[in-house]
RODO-2510 file (C-alpha; in nm, 4 decimals, decimal comma):
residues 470
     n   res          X          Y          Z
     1     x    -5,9066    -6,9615     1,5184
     2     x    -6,0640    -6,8547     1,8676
     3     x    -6,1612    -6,4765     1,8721
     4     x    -6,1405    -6,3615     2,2647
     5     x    -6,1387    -6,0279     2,2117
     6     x    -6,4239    -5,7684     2,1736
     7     x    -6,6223    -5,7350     1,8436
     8     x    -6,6448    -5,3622     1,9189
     9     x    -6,3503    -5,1125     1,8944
    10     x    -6,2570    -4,9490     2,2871
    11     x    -6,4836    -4,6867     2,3601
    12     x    -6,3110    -4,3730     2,3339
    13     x    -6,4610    -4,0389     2,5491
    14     x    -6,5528    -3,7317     2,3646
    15     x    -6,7577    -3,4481     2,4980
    16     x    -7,1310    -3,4385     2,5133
    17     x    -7,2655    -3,3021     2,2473
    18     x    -7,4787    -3,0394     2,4680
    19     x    -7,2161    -2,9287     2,6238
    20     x    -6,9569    -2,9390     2,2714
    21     x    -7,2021    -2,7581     2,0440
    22     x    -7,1225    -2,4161     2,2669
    23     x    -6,7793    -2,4712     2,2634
    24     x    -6,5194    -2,5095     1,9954
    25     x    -6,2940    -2,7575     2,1949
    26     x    -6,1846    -3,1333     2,0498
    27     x    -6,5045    -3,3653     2,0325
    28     x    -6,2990    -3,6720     2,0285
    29     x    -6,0868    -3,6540     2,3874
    30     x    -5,8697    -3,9310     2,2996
    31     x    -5,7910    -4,2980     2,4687
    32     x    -5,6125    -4,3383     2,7577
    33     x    -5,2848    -4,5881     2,7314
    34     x    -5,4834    -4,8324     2,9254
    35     x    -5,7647    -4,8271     2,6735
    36     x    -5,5074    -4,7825     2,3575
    37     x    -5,3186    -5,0725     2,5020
    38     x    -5,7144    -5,3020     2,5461
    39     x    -5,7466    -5,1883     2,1653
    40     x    -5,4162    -5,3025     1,9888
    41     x    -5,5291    -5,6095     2,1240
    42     x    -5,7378    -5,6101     1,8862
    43     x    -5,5039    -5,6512     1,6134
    44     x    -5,4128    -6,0072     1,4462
    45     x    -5,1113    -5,8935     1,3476
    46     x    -5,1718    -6,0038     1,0200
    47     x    -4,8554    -6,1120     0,7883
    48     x    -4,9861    -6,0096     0,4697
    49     x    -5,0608    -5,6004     0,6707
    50     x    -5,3465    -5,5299     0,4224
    51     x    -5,3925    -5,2425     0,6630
    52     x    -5,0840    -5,1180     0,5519
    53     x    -5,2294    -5,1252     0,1363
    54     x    -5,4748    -4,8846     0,2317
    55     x    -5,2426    -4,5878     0,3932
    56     x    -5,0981    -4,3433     0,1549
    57     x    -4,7717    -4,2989     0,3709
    58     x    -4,7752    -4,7014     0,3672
    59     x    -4,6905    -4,6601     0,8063
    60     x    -4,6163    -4,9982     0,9203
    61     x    -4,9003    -5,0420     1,1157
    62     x    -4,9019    -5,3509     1,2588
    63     x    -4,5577    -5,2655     1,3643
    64     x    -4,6530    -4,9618     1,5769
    65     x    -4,9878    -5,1410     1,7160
    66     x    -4,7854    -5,4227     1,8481
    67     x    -4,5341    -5,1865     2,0776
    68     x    -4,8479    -4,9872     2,2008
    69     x    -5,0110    -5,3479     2,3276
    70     x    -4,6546    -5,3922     2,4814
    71     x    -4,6662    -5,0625     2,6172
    72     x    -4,3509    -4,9476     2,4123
    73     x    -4,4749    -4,5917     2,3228
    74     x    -4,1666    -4,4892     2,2754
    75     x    -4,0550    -4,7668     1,9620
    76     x    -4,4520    -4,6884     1,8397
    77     x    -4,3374    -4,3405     1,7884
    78     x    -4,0065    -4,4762     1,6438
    79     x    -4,2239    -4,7031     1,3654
    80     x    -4,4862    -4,3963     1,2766
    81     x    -4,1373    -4,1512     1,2752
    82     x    -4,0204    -4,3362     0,9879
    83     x    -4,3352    -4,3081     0,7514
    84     x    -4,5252    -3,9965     0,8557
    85     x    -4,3936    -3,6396     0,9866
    86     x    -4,7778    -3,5503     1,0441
    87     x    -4,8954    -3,8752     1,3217
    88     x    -5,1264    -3,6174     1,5483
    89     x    -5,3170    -3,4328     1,2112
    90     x    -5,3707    -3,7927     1,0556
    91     x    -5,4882    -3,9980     1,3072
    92     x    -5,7867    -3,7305     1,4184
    93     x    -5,8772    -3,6224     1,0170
    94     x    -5,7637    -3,9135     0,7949
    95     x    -6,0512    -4,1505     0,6651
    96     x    -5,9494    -4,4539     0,7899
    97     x    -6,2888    -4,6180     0,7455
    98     x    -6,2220    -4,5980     0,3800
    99     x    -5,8254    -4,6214     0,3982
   100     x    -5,6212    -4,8297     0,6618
   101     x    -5,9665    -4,9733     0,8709
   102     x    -6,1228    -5,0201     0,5427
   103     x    -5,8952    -5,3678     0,4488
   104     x    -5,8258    -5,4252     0,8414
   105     x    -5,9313    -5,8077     0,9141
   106     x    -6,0773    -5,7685     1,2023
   107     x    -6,3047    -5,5336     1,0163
   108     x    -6,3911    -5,8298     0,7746
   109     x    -6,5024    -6,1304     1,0406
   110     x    -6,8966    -6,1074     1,0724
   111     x    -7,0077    -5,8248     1,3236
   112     x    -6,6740    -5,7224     1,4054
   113     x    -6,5406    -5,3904     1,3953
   114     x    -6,2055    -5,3076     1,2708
   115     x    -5,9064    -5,2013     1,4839
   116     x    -5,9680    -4,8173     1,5759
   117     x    -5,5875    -4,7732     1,3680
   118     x    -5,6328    -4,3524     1,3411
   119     x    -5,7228    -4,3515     1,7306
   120     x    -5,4313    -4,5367     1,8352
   121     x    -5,2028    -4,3333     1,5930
   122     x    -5,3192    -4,0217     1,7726
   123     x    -5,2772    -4,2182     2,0708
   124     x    -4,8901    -4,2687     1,9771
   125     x    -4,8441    -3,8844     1,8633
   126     x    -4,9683    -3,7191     2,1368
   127     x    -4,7759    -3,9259     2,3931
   128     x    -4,4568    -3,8427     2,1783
   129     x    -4,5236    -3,4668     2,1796
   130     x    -4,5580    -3,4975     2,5776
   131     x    -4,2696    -3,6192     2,5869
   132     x    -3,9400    -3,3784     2,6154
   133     x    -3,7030    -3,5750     2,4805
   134     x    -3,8850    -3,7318     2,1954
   135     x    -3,8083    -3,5924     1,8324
   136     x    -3,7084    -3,7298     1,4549
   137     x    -3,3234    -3,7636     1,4038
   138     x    -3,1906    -3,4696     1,2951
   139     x    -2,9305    -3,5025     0,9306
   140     x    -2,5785    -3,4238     1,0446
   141     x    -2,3972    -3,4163     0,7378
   142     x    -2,3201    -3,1952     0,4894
   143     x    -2,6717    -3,0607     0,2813
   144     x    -2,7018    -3,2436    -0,0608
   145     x    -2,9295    -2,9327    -0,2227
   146     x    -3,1269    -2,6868    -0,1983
   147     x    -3,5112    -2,7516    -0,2230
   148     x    -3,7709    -2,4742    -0,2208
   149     x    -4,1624    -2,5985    -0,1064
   150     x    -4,4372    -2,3693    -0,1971
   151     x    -4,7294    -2,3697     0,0121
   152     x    -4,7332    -2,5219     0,3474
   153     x    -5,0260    -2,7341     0,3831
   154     x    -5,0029    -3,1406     0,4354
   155     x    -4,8179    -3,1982     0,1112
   156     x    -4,5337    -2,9773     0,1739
   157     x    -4,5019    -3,0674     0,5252
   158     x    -4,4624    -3,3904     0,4517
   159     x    -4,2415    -3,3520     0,1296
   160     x    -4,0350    -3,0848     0,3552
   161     x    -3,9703    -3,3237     0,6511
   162     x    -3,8975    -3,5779     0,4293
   163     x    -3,6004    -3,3799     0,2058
   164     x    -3,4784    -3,2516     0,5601
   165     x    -3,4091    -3,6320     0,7039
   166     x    -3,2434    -3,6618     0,3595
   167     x    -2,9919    -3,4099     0,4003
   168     x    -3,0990    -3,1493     0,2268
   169     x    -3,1665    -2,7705     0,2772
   170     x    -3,5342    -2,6853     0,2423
   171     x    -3,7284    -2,3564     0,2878
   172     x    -4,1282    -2,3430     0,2764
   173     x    -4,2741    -2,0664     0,1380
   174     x    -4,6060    -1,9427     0,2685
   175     x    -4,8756    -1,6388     0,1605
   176     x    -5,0762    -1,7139     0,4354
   177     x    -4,9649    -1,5392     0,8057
   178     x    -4,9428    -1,8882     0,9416
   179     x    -4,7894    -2,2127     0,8351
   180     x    -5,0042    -2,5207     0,7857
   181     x    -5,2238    -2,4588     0,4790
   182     x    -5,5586    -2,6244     0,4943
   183     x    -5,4850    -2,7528     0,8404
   184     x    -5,4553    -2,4457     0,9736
   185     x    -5,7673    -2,2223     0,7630
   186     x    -6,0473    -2,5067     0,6794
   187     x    -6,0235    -2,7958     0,9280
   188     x    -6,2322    -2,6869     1,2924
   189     x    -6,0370    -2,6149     1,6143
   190     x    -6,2980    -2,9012     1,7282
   191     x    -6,1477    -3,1444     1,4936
   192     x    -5,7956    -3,0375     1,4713
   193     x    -5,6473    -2,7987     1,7445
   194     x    -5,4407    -2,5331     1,6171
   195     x    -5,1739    -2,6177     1,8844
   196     x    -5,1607    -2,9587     1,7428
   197     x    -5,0344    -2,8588     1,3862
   198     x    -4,8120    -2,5740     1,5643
   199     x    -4,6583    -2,8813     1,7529
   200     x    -4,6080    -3,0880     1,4475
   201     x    -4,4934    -2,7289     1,2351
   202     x    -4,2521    -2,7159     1,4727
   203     x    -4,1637    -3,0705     1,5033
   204     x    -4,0615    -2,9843     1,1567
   205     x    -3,8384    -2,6857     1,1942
   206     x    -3,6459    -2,8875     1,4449
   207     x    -3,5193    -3,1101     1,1779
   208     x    -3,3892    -2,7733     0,9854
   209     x    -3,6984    -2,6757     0,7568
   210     x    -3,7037    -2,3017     0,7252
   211     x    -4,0626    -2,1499     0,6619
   212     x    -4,1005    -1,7918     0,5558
   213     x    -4,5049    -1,6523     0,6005
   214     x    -4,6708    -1,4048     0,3925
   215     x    -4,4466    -1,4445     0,0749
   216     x    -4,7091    -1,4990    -0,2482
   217     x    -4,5110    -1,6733    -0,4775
   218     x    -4,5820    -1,5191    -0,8446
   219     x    -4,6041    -1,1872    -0,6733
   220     x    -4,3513    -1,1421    -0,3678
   221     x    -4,1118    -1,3814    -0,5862
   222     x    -4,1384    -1,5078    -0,8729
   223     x    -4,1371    -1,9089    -1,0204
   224     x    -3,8160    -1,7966    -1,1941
   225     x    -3,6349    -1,6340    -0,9051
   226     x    -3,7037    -1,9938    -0,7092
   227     x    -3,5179    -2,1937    -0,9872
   228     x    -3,2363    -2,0050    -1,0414
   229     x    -3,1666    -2,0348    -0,6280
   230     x    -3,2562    -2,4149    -0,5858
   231     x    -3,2005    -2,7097    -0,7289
   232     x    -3,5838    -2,8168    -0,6960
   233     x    -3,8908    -2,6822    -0,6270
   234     x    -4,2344    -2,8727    -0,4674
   235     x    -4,5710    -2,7029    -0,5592
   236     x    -4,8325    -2,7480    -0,3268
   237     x    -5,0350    -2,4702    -0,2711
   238     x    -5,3814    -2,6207    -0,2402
   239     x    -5,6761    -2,5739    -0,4582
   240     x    -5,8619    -2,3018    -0,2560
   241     x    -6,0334    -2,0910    -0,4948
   242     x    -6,4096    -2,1163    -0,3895
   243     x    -6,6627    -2,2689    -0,6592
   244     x    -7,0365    -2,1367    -0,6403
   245     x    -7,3337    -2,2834    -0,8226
   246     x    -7,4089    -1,9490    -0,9786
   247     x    -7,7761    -1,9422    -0,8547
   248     x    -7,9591    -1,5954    -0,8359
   249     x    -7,8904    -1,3904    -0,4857
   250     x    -7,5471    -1,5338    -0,4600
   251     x    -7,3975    -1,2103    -0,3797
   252     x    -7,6236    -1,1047    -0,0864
   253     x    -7,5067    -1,0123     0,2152
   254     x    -7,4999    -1,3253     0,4313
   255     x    -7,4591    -1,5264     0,1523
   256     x    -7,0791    -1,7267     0,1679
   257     x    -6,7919    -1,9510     0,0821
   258     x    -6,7337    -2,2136     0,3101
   259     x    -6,3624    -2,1478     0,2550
   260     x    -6,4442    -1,7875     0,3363
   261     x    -6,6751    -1,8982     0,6296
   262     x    -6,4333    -2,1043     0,7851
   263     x    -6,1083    -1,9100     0,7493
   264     x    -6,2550    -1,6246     0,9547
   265     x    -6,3154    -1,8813     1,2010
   266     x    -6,0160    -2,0326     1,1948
   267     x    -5,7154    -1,8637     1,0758
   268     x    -5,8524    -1,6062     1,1423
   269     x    -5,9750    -1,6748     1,5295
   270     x    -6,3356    -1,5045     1,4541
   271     x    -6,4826    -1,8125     1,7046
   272     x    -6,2899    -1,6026     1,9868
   273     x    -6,3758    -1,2766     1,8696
   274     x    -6,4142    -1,0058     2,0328
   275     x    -6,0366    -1,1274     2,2053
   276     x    -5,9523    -1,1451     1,8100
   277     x    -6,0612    -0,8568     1,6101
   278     x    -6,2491    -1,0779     1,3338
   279     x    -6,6134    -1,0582     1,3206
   280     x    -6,7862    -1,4017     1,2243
   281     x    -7,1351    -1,4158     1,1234
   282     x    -7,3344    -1,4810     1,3981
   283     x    -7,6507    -1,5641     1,2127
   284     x    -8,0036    -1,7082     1,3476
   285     x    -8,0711    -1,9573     1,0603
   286     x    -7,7985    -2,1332     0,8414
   287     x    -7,8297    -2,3390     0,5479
   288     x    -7,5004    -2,5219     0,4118
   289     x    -7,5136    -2,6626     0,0863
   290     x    -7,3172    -2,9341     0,0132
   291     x    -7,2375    -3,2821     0,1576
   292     x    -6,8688    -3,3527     0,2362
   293     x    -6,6294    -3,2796     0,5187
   294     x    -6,6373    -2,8992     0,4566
   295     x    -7,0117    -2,8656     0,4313
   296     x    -7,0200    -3,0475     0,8479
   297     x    -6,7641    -2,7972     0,9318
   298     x    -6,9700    -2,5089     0,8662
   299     x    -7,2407    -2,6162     0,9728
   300     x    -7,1073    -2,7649     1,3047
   301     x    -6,8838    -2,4139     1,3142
   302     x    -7,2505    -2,2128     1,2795
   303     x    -7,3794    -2,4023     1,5649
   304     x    -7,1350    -2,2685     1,7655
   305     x    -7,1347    -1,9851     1,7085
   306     x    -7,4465    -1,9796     1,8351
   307     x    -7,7428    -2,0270     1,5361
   308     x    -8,0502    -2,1333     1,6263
   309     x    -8,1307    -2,3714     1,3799
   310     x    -7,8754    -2,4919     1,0999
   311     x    -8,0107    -2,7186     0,7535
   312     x    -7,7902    -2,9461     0,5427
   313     x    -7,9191    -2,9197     0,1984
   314     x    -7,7719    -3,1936     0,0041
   315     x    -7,8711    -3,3134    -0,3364
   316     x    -7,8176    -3,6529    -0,3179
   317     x    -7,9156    -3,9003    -0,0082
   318     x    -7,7284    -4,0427     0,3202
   319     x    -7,6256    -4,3635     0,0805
   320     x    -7,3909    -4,1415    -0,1166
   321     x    -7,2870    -3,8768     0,1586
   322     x    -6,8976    -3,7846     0,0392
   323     x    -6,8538    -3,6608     0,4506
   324     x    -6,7302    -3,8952     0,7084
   325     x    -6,9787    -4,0824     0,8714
   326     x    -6,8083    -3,9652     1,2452
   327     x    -6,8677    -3,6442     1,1375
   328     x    -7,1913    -3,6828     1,0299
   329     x    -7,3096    -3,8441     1,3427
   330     x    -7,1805    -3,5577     1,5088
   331     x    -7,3483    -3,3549     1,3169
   332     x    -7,6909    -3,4995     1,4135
   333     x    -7,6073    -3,5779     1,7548
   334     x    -7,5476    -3,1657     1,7454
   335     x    -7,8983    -3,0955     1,6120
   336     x    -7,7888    -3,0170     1,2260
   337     x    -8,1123    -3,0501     1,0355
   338     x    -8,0563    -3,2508     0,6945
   339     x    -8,2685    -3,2022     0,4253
   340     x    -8,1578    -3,4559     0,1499
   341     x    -8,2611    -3,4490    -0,2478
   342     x    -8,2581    -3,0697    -0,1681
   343     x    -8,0997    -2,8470    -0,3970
   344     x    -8,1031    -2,4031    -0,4026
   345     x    -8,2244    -2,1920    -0,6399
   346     x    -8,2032    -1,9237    -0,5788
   347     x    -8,1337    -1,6868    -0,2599
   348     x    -8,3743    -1,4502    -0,1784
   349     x    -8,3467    -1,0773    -0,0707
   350     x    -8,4785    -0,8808     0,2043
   351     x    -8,5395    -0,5769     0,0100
   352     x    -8,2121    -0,4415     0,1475
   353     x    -7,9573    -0,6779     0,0192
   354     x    -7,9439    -0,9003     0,2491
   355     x    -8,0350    -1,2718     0,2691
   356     x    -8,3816    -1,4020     0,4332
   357     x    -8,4033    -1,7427     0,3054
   358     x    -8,3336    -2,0175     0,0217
   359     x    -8,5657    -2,1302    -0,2504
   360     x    -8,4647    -2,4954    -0,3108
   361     x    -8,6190    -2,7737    -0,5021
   362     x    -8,6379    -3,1723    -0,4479
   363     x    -8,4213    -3,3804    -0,6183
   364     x    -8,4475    -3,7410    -0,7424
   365     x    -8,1790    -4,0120    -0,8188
   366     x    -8,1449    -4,0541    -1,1884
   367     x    -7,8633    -4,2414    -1,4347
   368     x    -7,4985    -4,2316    -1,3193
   369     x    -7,3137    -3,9380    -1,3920
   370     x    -6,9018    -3,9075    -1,4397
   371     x    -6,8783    -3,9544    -1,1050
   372     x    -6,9968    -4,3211    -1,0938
   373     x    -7,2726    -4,1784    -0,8511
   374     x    -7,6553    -4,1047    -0,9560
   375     x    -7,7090    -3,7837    -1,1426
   376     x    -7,9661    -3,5726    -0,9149
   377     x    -8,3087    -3,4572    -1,1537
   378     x    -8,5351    -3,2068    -1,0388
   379     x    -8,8591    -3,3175    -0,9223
   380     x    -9,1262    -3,0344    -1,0500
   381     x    -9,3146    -2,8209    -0,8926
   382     x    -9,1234    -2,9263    -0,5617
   383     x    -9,0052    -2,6260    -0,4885
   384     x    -8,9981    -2,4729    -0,1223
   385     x    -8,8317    -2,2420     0,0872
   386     x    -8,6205    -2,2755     0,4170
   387     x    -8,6034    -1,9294     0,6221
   388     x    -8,2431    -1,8499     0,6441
   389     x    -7,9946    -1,5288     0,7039
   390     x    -7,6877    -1,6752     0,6276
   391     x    -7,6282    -1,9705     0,3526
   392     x    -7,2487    -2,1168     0,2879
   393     x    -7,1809    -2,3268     0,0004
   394     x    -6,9555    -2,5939     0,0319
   395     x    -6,9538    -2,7439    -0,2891
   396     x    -6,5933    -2,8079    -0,3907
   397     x    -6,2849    -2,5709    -0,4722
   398     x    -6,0890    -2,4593    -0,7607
   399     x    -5,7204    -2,4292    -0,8058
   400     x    -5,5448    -2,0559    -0,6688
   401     x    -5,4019    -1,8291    -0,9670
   402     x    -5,2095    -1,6079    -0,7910
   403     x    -4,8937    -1,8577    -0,9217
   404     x    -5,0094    -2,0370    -1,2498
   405     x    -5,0870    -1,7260    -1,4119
   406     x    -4,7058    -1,5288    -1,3552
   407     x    -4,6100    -1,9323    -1,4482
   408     x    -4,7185    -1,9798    -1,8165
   409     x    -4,4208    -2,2809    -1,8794
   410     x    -4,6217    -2,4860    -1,6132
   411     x    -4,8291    -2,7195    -1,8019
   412     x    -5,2255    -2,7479    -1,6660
   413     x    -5,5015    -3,0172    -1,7536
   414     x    -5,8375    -2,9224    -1,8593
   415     x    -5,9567    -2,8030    -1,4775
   416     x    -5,6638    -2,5923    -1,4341
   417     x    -5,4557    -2,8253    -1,2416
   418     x    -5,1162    -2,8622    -1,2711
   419     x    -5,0208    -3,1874    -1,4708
   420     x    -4,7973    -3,4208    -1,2979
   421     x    -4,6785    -3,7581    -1,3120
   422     x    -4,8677    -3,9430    -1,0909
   423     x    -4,5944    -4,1039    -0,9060
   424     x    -4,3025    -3,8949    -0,8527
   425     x    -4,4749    -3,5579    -0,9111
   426     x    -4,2586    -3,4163    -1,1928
   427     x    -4,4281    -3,1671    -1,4229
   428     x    -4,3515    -3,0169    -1,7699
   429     x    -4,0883    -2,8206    -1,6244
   430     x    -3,7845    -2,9635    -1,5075
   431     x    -3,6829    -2,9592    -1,1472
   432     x    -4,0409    -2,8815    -1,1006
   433     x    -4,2672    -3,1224    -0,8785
   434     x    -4,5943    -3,1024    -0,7409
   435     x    -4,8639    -3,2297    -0,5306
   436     x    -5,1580    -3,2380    -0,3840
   437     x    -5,4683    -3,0879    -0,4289
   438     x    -5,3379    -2,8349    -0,7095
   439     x    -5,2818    -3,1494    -0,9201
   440     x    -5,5435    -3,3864    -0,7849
   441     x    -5,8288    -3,1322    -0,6795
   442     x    -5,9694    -3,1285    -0,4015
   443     x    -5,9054    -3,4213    -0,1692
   444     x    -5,7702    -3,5571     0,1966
   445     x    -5,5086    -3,4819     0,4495
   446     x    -5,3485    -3,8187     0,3737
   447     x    -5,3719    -3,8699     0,0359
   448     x    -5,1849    -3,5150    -0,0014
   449     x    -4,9062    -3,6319     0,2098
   450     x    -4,9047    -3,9440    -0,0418
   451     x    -4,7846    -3,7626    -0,3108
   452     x    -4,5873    -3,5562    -0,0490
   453     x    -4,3715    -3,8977    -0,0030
   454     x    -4,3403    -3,9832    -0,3012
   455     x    -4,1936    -3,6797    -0,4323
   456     x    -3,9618    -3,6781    -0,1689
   457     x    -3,8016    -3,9917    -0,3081
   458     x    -3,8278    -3,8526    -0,7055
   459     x    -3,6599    -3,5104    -0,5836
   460     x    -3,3313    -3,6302    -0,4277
   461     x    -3,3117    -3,8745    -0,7128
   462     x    -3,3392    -3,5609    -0,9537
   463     x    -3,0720    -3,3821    -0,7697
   464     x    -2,8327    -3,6539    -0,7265
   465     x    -2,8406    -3,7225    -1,0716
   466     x    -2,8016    -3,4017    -1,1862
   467     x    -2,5066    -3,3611    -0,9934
   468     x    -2,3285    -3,6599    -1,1070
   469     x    -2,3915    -3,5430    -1,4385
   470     x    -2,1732    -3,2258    -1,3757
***
C-alpha cells in the first residue's frame, strides 16, 4: 500500500516553555481545524479499529476521525457523545501512548508515528463546547429510578451522565466545595483548566444530574440513609489519603503531600493568591520524590510558583518512569532537575523545625519485585544531600475513611479497597456499586470512567430487574 502522508503526527503549538514556567496557563494550545483536519488524514481507517481495543470507554474512533477529515465537527461530536460524557478532560490527560495510540497502525509501520487520537478528541470537544447549540440529548420520559453517586470525580461523572441518558434520576454527592474530584484538586490548571471540567460539570447537569457540594457521606449522611432513598448507589470517592515513606523529618515544616501541595494550588486557587486567600509555599529549593504524573505536577506547579531550582528524586531510572513521557519532556524543557536511583532518608532540620535539605542515597536496579519492575537496592556509602526548603512526596495514595469506616457491611480487600466485581462494579452489598480508584487504587482519568461505563450498564439492569420482580 502507498503511504503519502507524513510519518510525523501535525505539529501542534504550545507555549514556550520560558515564557509557560511563570505562568500557570495550558502548555498544549491545541490544533487548529485546518491542522486537526491534515492529521485525521492520518488515519487508515482500519476495519479491525484496534485503536478502539485500547480505550476504556471503547469511543469509536475511527468513526469520529473520519468526520473531522470531512470537516463534520458536528457528527465527530455526535460519535464521541455516544461513548464519553468527559471528551475535553480525556483527550488533554488520558495516556493514549499506552491506550488508544498504543495499538494505532500507523503507530506500528517503521518510523511512523501514530495518529495524535487524544489531540483530535480535544480538538472535537472544544469545538462542541463553542458551539451554542451543541449538547447530549436530554431523556424525556418518565425516570426509571433513583440512583445516588458518591464522589464526583471521573468515575461518577461518567457513571452519572450515563444513568441520566438512561432515564433515570441521579444526584452526586460531593464533600469537596467543588464538583469534579481529582480533576478539579490534583490535575494542574496548565494541564487541565478548571473552566474546562466546569464546562463538562455542567454539560452534565444539563442532562438532569443534580450535584450537592460539601455533603461527607458517613458523616453529613449516612450509607444507610442513601439506600433506603434510592434504588442504587455508585461509590467513587477516590483514593486520596496521602502515603509517606515514613523517613525521619517527615513532619517538618516545609515538608508535604503532593495531594496536600497541589490542592492548595488548585482547588484551592493558592497559584493566584493573594486574589485567593490561600497561601502556597513559595519555596527556593524543591525536591519531589516520586516518579509518576503527580510527582511532574508538583514539581512543574513549584516552578511556578516561582522556585529557583526544583530536583526529581526518583528511585528507579528514565526506562521505568510511571509519568507520561509529554509530561516529562515538559518537565525538562522547564528546567526540573532529575536525579534518578535517588532515594530520601531522611529530612533534615534547621534547628527550628523547619526543613533545609534531604539526605538521600543511590539506588541500584536489583531482581523484579511484585510489580514486574526491578526492585531498587541501596548502593552504600552513597549517601548525599540536596539543599532544599520544601520536599513533596508523591509516592502513591491510600483509600479515604471518612465512608468505609461508618460502612462496616462494605466488604474491603487487603489494601483497604472496596471489593468489586470487576466488570459491573457490584460489591458485597446489594444495590451497591463502585469504581474507580477506591477499588482499583490509584490510577487514570480514563480507566476510572471505564468502570464508570460499565456500571452504568450493571445498574439499570439491577433496577429493572428488581422492579419486575415486584
Amino acid at each position: 500500500m502507498a503511504v503519502t502522508f507524513s510519518k510525523w503526527k501535525t505539529p501542534i503549538k504550545e507555549q514556550d516553555a520560558e515564557v509557560r514556567k511563570g505562568n500557570f496557563g495550558e502548555v498544549c494550545l491545541g490544533y487548529s481545524l485546518e491542522e486537526g483536519q491534515i492529521e485525521a488524514g492520518r488515519c487508515l481507517q482500519c476495519k479491525t479499529k484496534p485503536c478502539v481495543a485500547g480505550c476504556p470507554v471503547k469511543i469509536d474512533i475511527p468513526a469520529f476521525i473520519k468526520c473531522v477529515k470531512e470537516g463534520d465537527m458536528a457528527g465527530a461530536a455526535e460519535v464521541m457523545d455516544k461513548y464519553t460524557n468527559l471528551p475535553a478532560v480525556c483527550g488533554r490527560v488520558c495516556p493514549q501512548e499506552s491506550q488508544c495510540e498504543g495499538l494505532c497502525t500507523v503507530g506500528k509501520m517503521k518510523d511512523f508515528e501514530p495518529v495524535a487520537i487524544g489531540k483530535l478528541e480535544r480538538l472535537v470537544a472544544d469545538w462542541k463546547y463553542a458551539q451554542e447549540n451543541m449538547q447530549s440529548k436530554v431523556y424525556e420520559g418518565e425516570k426509571k429510578g433513583k440512583v445516588a453517586v458518591v464522589g464526583s470525580g471521573p468515575s461518577s461523572l461518567t457513571v452519572a451522565g450515563d444513568l441520566a441518558k438512561m432515564g433515570y434520576e441521579v444526584k452526586i454527592f460531593e464533600a469537596l466545595h467543588a464538583a469534579g474530584g481529582v480533576l478539579i484538586y490534583g490535575i494542574p490548571e496548565f494541564r487541565l483548566p478548571k473552566k474546562i471540567v466546569k464546562m463538562e460539570i455542567e454539560a452534565m447537569q444539563k442532562l438532569g444530574v443534580d450535584i450537592e457540594c460539601n455533603v461527607v457521606v458517613g458523616k453529613t449522611i449516612t450509607m444507610q440513609e442513601i439506600m433506603e432513598e434510592y434504588d442504587a448507589c455508585y461509590i467513587a470517592v477516590g483514593a486520596g489519603a496521602p502515603h509517606f515513606q515514613g523517613v525521619p523529618g517527615t513532619t517538618l515544616n516545609g515538608v508535604y503531600s503532593a495531594s496536600e501541595y497541589l490542592t492548595r494550588i488548585n482547588l484551592m486557587h493558592g497559584y493566584e493568591f493573594p486574589k485567593f486567600d490561600t497561601p502556597a509555599k513559595k519555596a527556593k529549593k524543591v525536591v519531589v520524590i516520586g516518579g509518576g504524573n503527580v510527582a511532574m505536577d508538583a514539581a512543574r506547579s513549584a516552578k511556578r510558583l516561582g522556585a529557583e531550582e526544583v530536583t526529581v528524586a526518583y528511585r528507579r531510572s528514565l526506562a521505568e518512569l510511571p509519568a507520561r513521557i509529554e509530561e516529562y519532556h515538559h518537565a525538562v524543557e522547564e528546567g526540573i532537575i532529575f536525579n534518578w536511583l535517588t532515594n530520601p532518608t531522611e529530612y533534615v532540620d534547621d534547628g527550628s523545625g523547619q526543613l533545609k535539605g534531604v539526605k538521600c542515597i543511590k539506588m541500584e536496579l536489583g531482581e523484579p519485585d511484585a510489580s514486574g519492575r526491578r526492585r531498587p537496592v541501596p548502593v552504600e556509602g552513597s549517601e548525599f544531600f540536596i539543599e532544599a526548603d520544601c520536599a513533596i512526596e508523591a509516592i502513591g495514595q491510600g483509600s479515604n475513611k471518612v465512608l468505609l469506616s461508618t460502612f462496616p457491611e462494605m466488604k474491603l480487600n487487603k489494601w483497604g479497597y472496596i471489593e468489586a466485581d470487576e466488570k459491573t462494579g457490584a460489591t458485597s452489598v446489594p444495590g451497591v456499586f463502585a469504581g474507580g480508584d477506591i477499588v482499583t487504587g490509584a490510577a487514570t482519568v480514563i480507566l476510572a470512567m471505564g468502570a464508570g461505563k460499565d456500571a452504568a450498564v450493571a445498574i439499570d439492569k439491577y433496577i429493572t430487574e428488581k422492579k419486575a420482580a415486584k
